[in-house]
N, C-alpha and C positions, 0 to 999 in steps of 0.2 A: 881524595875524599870529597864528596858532593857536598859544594858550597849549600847555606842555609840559606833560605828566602824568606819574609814573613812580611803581612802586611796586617793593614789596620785603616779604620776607619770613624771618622766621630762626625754623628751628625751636625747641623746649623739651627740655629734657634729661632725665634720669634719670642719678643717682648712683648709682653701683654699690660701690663703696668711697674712700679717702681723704679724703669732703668732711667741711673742718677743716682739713686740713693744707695749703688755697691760702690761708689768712689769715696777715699778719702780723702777730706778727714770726717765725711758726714759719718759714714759707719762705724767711724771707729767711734766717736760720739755721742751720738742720736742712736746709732741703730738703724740699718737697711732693708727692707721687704723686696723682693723682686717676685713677680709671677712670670714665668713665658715657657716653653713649650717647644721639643725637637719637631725637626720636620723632617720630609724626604731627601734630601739634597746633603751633601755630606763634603767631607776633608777626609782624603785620603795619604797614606803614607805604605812603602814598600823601600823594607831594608835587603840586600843581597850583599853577601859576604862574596871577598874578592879574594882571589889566592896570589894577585900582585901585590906589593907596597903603595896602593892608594888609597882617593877619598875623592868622591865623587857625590854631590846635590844634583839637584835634578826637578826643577822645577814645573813640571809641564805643560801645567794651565796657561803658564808666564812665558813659556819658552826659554828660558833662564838654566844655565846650567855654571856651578860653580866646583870647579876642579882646583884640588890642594892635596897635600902630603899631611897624611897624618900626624897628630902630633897633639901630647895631652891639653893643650890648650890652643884654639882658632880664634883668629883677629874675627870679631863681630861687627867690627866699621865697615870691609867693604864683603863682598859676597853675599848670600842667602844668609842674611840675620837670624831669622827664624829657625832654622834648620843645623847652622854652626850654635848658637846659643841653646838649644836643646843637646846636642852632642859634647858641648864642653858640661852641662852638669852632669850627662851621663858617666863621660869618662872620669869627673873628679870622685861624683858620688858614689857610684857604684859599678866601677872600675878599677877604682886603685891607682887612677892616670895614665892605664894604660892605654893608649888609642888605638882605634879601631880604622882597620881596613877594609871599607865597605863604599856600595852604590846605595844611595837614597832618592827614592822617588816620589813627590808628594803632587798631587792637582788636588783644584776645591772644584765642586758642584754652581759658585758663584762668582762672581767678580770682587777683586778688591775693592773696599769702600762700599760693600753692598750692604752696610747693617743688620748682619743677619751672624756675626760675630764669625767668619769665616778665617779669620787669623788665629783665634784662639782656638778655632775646631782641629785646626794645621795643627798648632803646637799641644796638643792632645794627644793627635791620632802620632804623632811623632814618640811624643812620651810613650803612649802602648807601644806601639810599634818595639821599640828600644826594649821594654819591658818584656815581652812575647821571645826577641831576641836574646836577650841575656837571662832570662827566666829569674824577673826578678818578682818579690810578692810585693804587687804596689795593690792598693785597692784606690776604688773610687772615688774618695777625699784624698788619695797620697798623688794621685794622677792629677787630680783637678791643683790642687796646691801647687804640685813642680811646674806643672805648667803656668798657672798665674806667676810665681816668682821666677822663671826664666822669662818670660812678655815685659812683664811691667816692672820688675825689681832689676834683675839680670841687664835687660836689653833698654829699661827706661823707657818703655812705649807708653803713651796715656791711655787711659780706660780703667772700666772696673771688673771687677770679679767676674760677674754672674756670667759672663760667655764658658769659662772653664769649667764650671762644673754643670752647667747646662748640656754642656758635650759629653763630659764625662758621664753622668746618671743615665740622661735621656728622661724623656717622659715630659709631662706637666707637672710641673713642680713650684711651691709656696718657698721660695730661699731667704733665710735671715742671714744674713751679713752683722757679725758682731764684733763687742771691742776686742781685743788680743787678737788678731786674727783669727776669729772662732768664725765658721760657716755652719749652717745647719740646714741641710736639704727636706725638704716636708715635699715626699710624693701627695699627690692629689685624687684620691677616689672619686672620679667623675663618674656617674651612670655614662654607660655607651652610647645610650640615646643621648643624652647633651654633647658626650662628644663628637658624635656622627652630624648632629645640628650645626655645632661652631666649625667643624671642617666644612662643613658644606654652605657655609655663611661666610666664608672666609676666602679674598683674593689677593694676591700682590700684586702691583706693577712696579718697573727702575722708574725713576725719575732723571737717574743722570748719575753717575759714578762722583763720590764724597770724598770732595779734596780737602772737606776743613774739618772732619770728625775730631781728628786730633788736635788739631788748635779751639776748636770749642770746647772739647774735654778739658782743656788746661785752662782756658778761661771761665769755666764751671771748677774747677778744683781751682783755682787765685782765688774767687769770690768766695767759697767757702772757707778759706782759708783767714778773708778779710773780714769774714762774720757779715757780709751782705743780707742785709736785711730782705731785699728781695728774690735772693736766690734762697733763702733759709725756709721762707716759707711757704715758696712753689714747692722744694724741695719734701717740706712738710705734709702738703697737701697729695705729691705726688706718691709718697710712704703710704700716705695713709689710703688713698685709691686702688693701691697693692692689696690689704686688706678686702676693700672693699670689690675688688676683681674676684677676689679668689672665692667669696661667697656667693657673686653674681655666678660664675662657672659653676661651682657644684651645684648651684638652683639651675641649673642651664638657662638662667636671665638674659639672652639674646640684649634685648631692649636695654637693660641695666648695664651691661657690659659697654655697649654704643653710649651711654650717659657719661661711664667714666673714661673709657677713650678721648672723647669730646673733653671732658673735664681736663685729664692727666695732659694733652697734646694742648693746650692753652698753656696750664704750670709748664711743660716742657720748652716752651716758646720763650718763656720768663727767665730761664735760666742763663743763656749767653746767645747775643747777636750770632749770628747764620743759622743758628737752628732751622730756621724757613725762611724761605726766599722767593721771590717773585714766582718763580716755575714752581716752586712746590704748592707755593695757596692755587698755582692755577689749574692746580692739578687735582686738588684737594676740592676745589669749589665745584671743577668738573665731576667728578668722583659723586658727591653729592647732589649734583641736579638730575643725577641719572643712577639712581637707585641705592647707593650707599647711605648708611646712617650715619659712619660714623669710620675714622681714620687715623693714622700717624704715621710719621717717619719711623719706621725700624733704627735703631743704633743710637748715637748721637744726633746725628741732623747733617742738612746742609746737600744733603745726596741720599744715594742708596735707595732702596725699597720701600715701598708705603703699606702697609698692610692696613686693609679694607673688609670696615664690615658691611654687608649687606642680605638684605633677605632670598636666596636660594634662587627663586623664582625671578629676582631682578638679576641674576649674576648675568646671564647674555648678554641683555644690553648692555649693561657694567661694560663686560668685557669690550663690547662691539666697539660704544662710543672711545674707549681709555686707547682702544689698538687704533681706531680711525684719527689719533691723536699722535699716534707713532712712538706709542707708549708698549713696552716690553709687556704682556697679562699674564701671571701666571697662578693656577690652581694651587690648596695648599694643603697636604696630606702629613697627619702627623704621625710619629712613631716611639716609640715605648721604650724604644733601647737606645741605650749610651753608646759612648765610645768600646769598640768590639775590635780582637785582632786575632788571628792563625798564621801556624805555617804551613806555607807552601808544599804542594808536592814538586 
């Protein structure tokens, strides 16, 4: 009998304002807004059914391959986290415990710690992937949810929501983060003319691979916790910059948009020590003297990609001076679709 193969794919994002406020305890709270928007670059996952008694991860980006014997429940401590914590709720949920004998193969489009929420795109396209496989009916809130509760519940990783269902939907999208774990996705009717303007206004570069995302995340979710007066109402201001992103974009407000960046990336800075660091403002200032209006860290901070606005017509030099810098540059093309999976022939 010919083994089944099926693969899947969920884009990466770009934060445009609110990220901070899908962590709790803020949203459980206050109440969350996040704006941001899939791009080209993606998390891939490929399951192949085995006619041996094994279980095989496969991590390719990483060069990482984790080989075990099946079995309804895998140690999540040491091996491919991501991939045995996706496979243990599969088999509990909706398997019945039974485990499964299969190869799994996932690479990402970007590097680990590259704030473009690349872990959680994995643990998506993983979810599809599994779904596509065992033909199960999950829709697009049931995908984005398993996967936030195997990341962050399951496996204890810090961060917040909006990478999962970022992956999942696709698009530009307006997300509230509410109390009970309610989410609510608001797709964004952009004119294509404003969206063709902010892709074409829009560069990334690395600044350096983010060793402290997670420890800033915890030190933004402590302060919340402590009622920090001065994380509560960066916090505030950066919600509320969410709003006011999401009107700049449908007006396609180039100008207004580069006001709240500038804005939201100062509140962002307020929230916890590494956010920015020497190399990033230097990077940031360069950015600026040479045709940018206006910038941030993608993610949490500390590393990763800096997403950069500027006027169309500056973007060469942009580019020229950031790459003569020995700076990664890259274009940034968005796209409409979520997380997507088939099988194989």
């Amino acid at each position: 009998m010919a083994m089944k193969r099926v693969r899947a794919r969920a884009p990466l994002r770009l934060g445009f304002a609110g990220g901070g406020t899908d962590l709790s305890p803020f949203c459980d709270e206050f109440g969350g807004n996040v704006v941001n928007c899939t791009i080209t670059a993606y998390a891939y996952a490929v399951i192949q059914e085995r006619e041996d008694w094994a279980l095989t991860f496969h991590a390719n980006d990483i060069e990482s391959v984790d080989e075990t014997t099946p079995s309804p429940r895998l140690d999540t401590s040491i091996g491919l986290a991501l991939h045995r914590g996706v496979y243990n709720r599969i088999v509990h949920d909706f398997n019945k415990g039974r485990p499964l004998s299969i190869d799994v193969f996932t690479s990402v489009d970007a590097p680990p710690g590259s704030g473009l929420g690349s872990s959680s795109a994995l643990v998506v396209a993983l979810v599809k992937a599994f779904a596509e496989l065992l033909r199960l009916p999950l829709g697009d809130y049931d995908i984005a949810k398993l996967a936030f509760d195997v990341e962050r519940v399951d496996l204890g990783m810090a961060g917040g929501k909006q990478d999962h269902y970022a992956a999942a939907f696709g698009g530009v999208n307006f997300i509230e983060f509410l109390s009970s774990d309610r989410v609510i996705v608001n797709p964004l009717r952009i004119h294509e003319s404003h969206l063709l303007e902010m892709e074409s206004s829009i560069m990334i570069c690395h600044t350096g691979r983010s060793r402290l995302s997670s420890s800033i995340i915890e030190m933004q979710t402590e302060s919340m916790k402590r009622s920090d007066a001065e994380a509560l109402s960066a916090l505030q201001q950066i919600k509320q910059d969410s709003v006011e992103m999401k009107l700049a974009m449908l007006r396609g407000d180039i100008l207004g948009m580069g006001e709240i960046l500038t804005r939201s990336w100062d509140a962002k800075k307020r929230l916890a020590a590494g956010t920015s660091n020497s190399n990033i403002d230097g990077i940031y200032d360069l950015a600026l003297k040479n045709g940018a209006i206006a910038g941030k860290i993608s993610g949490a901070g500390g590393g990763g990609f800096m997403m950069l606005l500027t006027p169309p017509e500056r973007r060469p030099q942009l580019a020229r001076k950031l790459a003569e810098s020995g700076l990664t540059v890259l274009p940034v093309q968005f796209t409409h679709r979520g997380v997507e999976a088939w099988t194989a022939a």
